[in-house]
C-alpha positions as CSV (number, residue, x, y, z in Angstrom):
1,X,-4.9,21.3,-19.1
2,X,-2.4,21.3,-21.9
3,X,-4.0,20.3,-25.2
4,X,-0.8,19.3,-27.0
5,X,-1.0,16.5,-24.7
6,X,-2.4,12.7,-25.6
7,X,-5.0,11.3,-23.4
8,X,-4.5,8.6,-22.1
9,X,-6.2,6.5,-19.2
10,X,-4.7,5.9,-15.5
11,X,-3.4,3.7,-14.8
12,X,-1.7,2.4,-17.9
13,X,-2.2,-1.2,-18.5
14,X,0.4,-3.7,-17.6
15,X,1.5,-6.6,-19.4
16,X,3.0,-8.5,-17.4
17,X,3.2,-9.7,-13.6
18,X,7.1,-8.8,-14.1
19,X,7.4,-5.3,-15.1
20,X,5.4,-2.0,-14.4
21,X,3.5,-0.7,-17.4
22,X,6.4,0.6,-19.9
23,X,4.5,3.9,-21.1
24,X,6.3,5.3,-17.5
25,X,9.4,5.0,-19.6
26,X,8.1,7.3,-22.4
27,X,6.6,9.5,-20.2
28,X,9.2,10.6,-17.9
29,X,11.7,11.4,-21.0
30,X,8.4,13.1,-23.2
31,X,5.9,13.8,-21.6
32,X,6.5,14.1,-17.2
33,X,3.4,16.4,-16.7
34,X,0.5,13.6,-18.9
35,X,-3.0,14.5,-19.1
36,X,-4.7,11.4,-18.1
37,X,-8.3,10.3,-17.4
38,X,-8.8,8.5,-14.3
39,X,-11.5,5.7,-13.9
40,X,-14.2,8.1,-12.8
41,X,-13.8,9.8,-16.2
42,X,-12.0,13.1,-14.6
43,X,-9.1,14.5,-15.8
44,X,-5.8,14.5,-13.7
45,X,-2.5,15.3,-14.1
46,X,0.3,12.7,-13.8
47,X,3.6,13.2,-12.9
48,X,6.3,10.3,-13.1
49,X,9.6,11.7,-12.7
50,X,11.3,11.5,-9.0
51,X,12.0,15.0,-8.5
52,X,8.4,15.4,-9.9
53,X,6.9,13.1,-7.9
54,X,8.2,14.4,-4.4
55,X,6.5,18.0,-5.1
56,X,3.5,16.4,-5.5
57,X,3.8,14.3,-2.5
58,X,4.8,17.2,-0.4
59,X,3.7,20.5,-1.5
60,X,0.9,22.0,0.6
61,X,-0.6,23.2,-2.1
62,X,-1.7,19.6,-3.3
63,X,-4.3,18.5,-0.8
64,X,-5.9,15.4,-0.2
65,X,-8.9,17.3,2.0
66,X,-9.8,18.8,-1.6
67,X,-10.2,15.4,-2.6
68,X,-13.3,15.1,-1.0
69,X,-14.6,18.7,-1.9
70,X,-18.0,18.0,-4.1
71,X,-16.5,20.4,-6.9
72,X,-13.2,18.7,-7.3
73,X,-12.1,15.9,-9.3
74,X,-12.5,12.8,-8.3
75,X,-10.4,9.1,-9.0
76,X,-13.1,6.5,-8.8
77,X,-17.0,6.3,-8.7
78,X,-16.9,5.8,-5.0
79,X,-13.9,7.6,-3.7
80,X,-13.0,8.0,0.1
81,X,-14.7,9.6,3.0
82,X,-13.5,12.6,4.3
83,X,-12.7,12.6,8.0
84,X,-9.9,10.4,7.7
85,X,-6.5,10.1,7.5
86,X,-6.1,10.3,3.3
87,X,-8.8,13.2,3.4
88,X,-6.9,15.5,5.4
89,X,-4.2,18.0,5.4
90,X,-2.4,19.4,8.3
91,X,-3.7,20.2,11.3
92,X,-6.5,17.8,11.4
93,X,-4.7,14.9,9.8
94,X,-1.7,15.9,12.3
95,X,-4.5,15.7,15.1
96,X,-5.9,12.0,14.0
97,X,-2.2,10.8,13.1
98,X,-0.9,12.0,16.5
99,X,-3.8,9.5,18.2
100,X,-2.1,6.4,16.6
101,X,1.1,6.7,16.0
102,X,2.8,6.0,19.0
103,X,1.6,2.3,17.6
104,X,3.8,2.6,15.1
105,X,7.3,4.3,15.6
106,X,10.4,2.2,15.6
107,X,10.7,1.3,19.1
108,X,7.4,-0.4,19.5
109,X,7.6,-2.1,16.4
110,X,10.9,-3.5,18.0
111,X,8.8,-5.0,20.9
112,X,6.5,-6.3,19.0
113,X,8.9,-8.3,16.6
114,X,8.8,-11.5,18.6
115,X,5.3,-12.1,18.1
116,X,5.5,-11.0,14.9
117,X,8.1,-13.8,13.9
118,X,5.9,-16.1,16.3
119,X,2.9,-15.4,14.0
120,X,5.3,-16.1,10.6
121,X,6.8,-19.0,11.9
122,X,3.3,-20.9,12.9
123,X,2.1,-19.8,9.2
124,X,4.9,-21.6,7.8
125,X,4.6,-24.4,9.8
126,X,1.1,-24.8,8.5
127,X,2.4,-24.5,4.6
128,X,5.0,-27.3,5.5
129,X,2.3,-29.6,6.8
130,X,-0.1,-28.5,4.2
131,X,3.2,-29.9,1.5
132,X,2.9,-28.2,-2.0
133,X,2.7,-27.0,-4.7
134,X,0.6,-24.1,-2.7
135,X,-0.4,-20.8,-3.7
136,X,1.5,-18.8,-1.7
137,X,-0.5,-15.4,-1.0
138,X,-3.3,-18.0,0.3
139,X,-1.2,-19.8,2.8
140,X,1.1,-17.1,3.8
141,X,1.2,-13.2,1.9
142,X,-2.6,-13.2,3.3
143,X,-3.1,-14.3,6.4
144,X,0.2,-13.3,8.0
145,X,0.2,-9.1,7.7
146,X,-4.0,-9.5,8.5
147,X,-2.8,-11.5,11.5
148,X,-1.0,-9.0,12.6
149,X,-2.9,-6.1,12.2
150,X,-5.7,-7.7,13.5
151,X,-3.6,-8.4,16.8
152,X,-2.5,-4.6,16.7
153,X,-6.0,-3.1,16.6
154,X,-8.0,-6.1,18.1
155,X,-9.7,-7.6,15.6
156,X,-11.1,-11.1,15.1
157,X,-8.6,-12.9,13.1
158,X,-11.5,-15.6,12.1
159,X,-12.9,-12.6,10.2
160,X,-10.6,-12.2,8.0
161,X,-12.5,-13.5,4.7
162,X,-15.5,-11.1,5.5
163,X,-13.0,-8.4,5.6
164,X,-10.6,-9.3,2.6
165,X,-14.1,-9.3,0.8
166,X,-15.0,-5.7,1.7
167,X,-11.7,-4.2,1.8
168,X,-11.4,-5.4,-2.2
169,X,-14.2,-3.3,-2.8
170,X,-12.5,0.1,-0.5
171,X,-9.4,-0.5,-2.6
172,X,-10.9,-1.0,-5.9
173,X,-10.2,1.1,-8.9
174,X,-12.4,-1.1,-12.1
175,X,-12.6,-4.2,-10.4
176,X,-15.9,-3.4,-8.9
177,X,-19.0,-2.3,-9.8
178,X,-20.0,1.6,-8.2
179,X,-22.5,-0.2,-6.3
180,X,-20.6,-3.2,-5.3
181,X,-17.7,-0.5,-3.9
182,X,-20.2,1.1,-1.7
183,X,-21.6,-1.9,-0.5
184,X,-18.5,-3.6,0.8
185,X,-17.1,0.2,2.1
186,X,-20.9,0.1,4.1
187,X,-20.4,-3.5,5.4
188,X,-17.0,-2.9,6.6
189,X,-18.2,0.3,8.0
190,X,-21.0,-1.4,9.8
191,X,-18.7,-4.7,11.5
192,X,-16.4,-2.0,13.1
193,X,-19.2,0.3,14.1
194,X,-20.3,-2.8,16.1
195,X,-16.6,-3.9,17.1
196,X,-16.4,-0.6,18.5
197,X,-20.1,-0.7,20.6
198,X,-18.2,-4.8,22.1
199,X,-14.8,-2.5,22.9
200,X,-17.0,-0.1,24.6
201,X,-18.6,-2.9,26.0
202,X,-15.4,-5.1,26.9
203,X,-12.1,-2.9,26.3
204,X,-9.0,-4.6,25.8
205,X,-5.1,-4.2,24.9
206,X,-5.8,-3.4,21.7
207,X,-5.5,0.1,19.3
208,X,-9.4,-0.1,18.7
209,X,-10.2,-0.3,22.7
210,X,-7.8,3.2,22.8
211,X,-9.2,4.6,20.3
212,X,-12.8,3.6,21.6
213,X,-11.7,5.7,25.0
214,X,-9.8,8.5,23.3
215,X,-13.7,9.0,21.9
216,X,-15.5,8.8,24.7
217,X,-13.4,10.2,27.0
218,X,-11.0,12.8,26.0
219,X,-12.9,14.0,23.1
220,X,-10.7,15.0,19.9
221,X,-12.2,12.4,18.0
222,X,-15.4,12.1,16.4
223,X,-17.5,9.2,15.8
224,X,-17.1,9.3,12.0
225,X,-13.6,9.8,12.5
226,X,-13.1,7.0,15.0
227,X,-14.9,4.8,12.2
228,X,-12.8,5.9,9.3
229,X,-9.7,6.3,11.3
230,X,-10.7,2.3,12.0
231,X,-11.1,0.8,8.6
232,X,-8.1,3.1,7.3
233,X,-5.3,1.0,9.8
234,X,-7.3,-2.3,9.0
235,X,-7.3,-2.0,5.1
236,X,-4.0,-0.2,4.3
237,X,-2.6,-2.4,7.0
238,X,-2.7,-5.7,5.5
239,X,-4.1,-4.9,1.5
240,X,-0.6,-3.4,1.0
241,X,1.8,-5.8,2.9
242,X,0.1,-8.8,1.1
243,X,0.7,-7.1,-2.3
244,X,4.9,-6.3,-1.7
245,X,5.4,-9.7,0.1
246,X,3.7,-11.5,-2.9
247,X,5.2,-9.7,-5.2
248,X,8.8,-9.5,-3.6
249,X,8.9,-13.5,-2.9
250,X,7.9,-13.6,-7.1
251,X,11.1,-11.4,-7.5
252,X,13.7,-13.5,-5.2
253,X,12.1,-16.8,-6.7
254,X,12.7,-15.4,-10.5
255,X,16.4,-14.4,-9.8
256,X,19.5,-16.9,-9.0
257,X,19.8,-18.2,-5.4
258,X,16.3,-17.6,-4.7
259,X,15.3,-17.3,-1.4
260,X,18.9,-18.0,-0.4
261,X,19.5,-14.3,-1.6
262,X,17.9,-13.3,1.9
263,X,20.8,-12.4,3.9
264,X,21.1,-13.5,7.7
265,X,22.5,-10.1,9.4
266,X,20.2,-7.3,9.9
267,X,21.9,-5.0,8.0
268,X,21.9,-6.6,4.4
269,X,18.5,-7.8,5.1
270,X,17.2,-4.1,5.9
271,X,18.7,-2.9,2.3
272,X,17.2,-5.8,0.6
273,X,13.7,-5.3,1.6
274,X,14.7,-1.9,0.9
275,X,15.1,-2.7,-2.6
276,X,12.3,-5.1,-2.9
277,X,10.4,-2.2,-2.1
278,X,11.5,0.1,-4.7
279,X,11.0,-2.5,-7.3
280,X,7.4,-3.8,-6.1
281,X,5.5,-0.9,-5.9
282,X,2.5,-0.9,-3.7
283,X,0.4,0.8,-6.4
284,X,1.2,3.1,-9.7
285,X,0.6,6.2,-7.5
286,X,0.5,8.3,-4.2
287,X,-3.2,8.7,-3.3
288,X,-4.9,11.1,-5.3
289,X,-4.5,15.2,-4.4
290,X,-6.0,18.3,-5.6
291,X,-4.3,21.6,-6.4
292,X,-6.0,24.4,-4.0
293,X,-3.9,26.5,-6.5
294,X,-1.8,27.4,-9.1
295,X,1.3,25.2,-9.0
296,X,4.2,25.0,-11.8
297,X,5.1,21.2,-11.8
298,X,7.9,19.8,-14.5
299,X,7.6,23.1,-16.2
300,X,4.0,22.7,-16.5
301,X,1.5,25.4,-14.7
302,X,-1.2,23.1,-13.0
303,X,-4.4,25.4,-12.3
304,X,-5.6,25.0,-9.0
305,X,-9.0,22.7,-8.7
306,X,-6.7,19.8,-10.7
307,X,-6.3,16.6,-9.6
308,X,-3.0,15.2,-9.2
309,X,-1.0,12.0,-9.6
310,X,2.4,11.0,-8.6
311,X,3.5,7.9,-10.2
312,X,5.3,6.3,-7.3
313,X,6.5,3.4,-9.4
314,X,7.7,5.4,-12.6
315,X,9.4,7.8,-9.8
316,X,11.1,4.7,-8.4
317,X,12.9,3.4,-12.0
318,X,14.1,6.7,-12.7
319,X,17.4,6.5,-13.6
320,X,17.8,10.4,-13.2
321,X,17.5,9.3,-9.3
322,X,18.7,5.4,-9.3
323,X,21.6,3.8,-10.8
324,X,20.5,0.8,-13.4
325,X,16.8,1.7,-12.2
326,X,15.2,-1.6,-13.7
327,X,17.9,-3.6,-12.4
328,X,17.0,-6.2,-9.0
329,X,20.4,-5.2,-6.7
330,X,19.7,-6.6,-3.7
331,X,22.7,-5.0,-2.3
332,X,22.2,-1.6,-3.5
333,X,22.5,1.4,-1.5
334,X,21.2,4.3,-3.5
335,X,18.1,3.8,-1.4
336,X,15.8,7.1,-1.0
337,X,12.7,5.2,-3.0
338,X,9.2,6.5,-2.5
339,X,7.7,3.6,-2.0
340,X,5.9,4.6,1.5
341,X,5.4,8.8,-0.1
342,X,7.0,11.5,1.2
343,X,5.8,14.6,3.4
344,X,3.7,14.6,6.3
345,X,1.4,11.8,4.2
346,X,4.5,9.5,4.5
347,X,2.9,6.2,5.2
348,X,2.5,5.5,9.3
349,X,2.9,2.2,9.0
350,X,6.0,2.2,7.4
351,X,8.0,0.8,10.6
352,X,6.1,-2.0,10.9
353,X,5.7,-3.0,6.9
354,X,9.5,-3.2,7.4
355,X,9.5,-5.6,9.9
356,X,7.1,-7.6,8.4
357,X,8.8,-8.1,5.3
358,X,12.2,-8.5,7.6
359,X,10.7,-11.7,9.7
360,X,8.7,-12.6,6.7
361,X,11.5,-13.4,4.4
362,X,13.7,-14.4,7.2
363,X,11.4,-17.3,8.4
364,X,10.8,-18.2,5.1
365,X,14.1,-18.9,3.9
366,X,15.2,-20.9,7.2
367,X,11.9,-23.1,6.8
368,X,12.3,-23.7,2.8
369,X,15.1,-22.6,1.5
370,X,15.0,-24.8,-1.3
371,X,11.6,-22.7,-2.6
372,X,11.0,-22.1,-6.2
373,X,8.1,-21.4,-8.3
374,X,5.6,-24.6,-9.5
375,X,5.0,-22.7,-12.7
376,X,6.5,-20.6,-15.3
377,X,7.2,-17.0,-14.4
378,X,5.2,-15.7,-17.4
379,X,2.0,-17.5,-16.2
380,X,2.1,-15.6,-13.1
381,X,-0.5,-12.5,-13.2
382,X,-0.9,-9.4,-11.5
383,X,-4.7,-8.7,-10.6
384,X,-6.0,-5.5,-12.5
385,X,-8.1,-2.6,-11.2
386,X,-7.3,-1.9,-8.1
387,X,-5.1,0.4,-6.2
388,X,-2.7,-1.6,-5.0
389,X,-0.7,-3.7,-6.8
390,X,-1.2,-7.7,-6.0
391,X,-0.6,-10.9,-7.9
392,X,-3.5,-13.4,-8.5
393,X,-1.6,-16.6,-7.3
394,X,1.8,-17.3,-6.8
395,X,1.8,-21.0,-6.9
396,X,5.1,-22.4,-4.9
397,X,6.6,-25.9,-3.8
398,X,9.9,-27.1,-2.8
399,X,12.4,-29.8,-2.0
């Protein structure tokens, strides 16, 4: 690594709920290729402009199977398992992504929109009869993407405490102890090695039950794999959802017309949440890759067997790539952002993270449009040391 470089420790610490950690700034215009030390006390390299950023997330050569290589570098004490879909690279994470995406393109997250809003809509209802002030992510940023993942891979919704509980600990960066990680990664591991013995058992409509029979009958996929492949689509497909939608309704709520910002036609809606997504990031960075060799990155020669970092959210406020890149537009069209990656990693669920947030903030402003925040903005927080970004509370009432 460069030694004219200052170390410094990823992911920078963030002051506020409001704004992501302002050392991006610096680094982008000084310093675009950092050398940083990750939580596991490795070294990495961090990259946080756009152009930067999209290399790392798409060149071949930075591989998230090296991730798991005992040699390489790691991000965390406890860092994922291979045989999954962030510990692959093309053709085996083509091969495992090929078995579930049908799930997830556009078209059948267009049929599955109705019970979607269905599942929104009788959340809401709840929070209205509950009356406020309530903290938001409690009645609603929580239990409404887990719903509907749950219903999507057919599991039991009156889990879902057991679950957030363990997936903390997959998704922790500092939060947790090393041991308490792997303790919640083995729990969760254990629940769906049994979910998947009742599916075997009792199949239903569900992604698990397919998966269960793609297995055991056809073959391409392992045990292990059918396991990981399992508590991937549970974790990522709530733990981020919960952390844009909190963090999105915090933005409307803090900005004139609140809620009333959310437009009724589909197309102004789409380039909101559009934006709402470029200015909430899921997390600082794309997940972690390792150079299998030499790479020149922002005029910087990364030798290969270095971890990797894309900053997703300095990438996404650079004003090389966006106009007025701290600036909420809710119309802007300058779109392009990277908050679901880019490359064959680009997220799968990205379709249906859309819709979420669509029916989400639709429903919500047609049930309480007179919603505002029942504190000050400043006493809102952002919870620390974990991958993904979420707030602690986001305490809400209304007329």
């Amino acid at each position: 690594m460069p030694q004219n470089t200052t170390v410094r420790s990823y992911p920078p610490p963030r002051r506020s709920a409001t704004d992501i950690p302002g050392e991006y700034v610096r680094l982008r215009e000084a310093n675009p290729a950092a050398e940083v030390v990750m939580p596991s006390g490795d070294p990495a390299f961090l990259f946080s402009r756009y152009d930067d950023v999209r290399t790392v997330l798409s060149d071949s050569r930075c591989s998230r199977a090296a991730t798991v290589l005992p040699e390489s570098p790691k991000l965390t004490a406890v860092p994922f398992d291979g045989g999954g879909l962030f510990t692959m690279d093309p053709p085996e994470h083509t091969r495992l992504r090929s078995l579930v995406s049908g799930a997830f393109t556009a078209r059948r997250v267009e049929l599955l929109r109705p019970r979607i809003a269905e599942l929104a809509d009788g959340l809401l209802a709840r929070m209205a009869e509950q009356g406020g002030p309530v903290d938001f992510n409690d009645a609603f940023a929580f239990p409404y993407p887990v719903a509907v993942i749950c219903e999507l891979l057919g599991v039991p919704f009156a889990d879902r405490e057991r679950f957030r509980t363990w997936s903390e600990g997959i998704v922790s960066l500092t939060a947790h102890t090393p041991e308490e990680m792997l303790e919640r990664k083995l729990a969760l591991a254990g629940y769906l090695q049994d979910l998947a013995r009742e599916k075997r058992r009792r199949p239903a409509d569900d992604l698990l039950s397919a998966l269960v029979q793609v297995r055991d009958e056809d073959g391409p996929l392992t045990e292990h794999e059918l396991i990981i492949m399992a508590m991937t689509l549970l974790v990522a497909g709530h733990e981020t959802t919960v952390g844009v939608l909190g963090a999105s309704v915090f933005t409307l709520l803090r900005h004139d017309g609140g809620v009333k910002l959310v437009p009724e036609e589909p197309e102004p809606l789409a380039a909101l949440v559009e934006e709402l997504l470029r200015i909430n990031p899921i997390g600082d960075g794309g997940p972690l890759r390792v150079t299998t060799e030499e790479i020149e990155v922002a005029g910087v020669t990364v030798p290969a067997g270095s971890a990797v970092i894309g900053a997703i959210c300095s990438a996404n406020r650079d004003g090389r790539r966006f106009d007025d890149p701290d600036c909420f537009d809710p119309a802007r069209r300058d779109g392009a952002h990277l908050a679901f990656g880019h490359g064959p990693h680009y997220c799968l669920g990205a379709p249906l993270a859309r819709a979420e947030l669509q029916i989400a903030l639709s429903a919500l402003v047609r049930r309480f449009p007179g919603l505002r925040l029942a504190v000050p903005a400043e006493e809102i927080r952002m919870r620390t040391g974990l991958l993904v970004n979420r707030l602690e509370a986001l305490p809400v009432e209304w007329d």
